[in-house]
N, C-alpha and C positions, 0 to 999 in steps of 0.2 A: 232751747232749753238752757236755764243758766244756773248755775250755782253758786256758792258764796265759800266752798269750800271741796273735799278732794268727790269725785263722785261712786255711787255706791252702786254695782246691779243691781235689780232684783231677781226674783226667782227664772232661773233658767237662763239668761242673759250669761252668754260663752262670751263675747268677742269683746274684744278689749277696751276698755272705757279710758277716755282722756277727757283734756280741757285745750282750748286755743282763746285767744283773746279776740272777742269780738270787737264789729267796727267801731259800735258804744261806749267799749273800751270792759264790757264784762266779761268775765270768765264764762264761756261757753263749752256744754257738753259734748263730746264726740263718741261714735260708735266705732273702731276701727278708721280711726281718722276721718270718716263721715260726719257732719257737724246734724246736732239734730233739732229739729224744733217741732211747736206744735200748728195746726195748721188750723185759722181761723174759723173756719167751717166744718171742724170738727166738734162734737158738743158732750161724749162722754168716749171712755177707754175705751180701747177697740175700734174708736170710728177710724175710718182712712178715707176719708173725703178729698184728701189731697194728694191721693195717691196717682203719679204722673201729669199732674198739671205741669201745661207749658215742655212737658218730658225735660222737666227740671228735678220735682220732687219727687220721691219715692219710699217709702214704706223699708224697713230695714228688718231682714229676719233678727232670730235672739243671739247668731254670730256674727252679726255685723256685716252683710251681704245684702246689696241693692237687690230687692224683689221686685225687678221691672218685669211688666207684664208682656 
């Protein structure tokens, strides 16, 4: 997830939000220093289709804490 300026929670989102510089060179979003994105096989809010592929990815509760199953 990238943005073009500072980034904003939304509703219920505790853990702390940042930005790091992706390898692209864009400002990318973070959850408690967890970088986040969205995962292609996902197709509306809510899905988590890419939740532990490769037990790379993972699903982030609204404090910013890996939800590994």
């Amino acid at each position: 997830m990238t943005t073009d300026g500072d980034p904003v929670a939304g509703d219920g989102v505790t853990g702390e939000l940042g930005t790091i510089t992706g390898v692209d060179g864009s400002t990318q979003v973070t959850l408690n220093g967890w970088p986040l994105y969205y995962f292609a096989g996902d197709a509306a809010a809510g899905d988590v289709a890419g939740q532990g592929v490769n037990d790379v990815w993972w699903v982030l509760s609204p404090d910013g804490e890996r939800m590994a199953e």
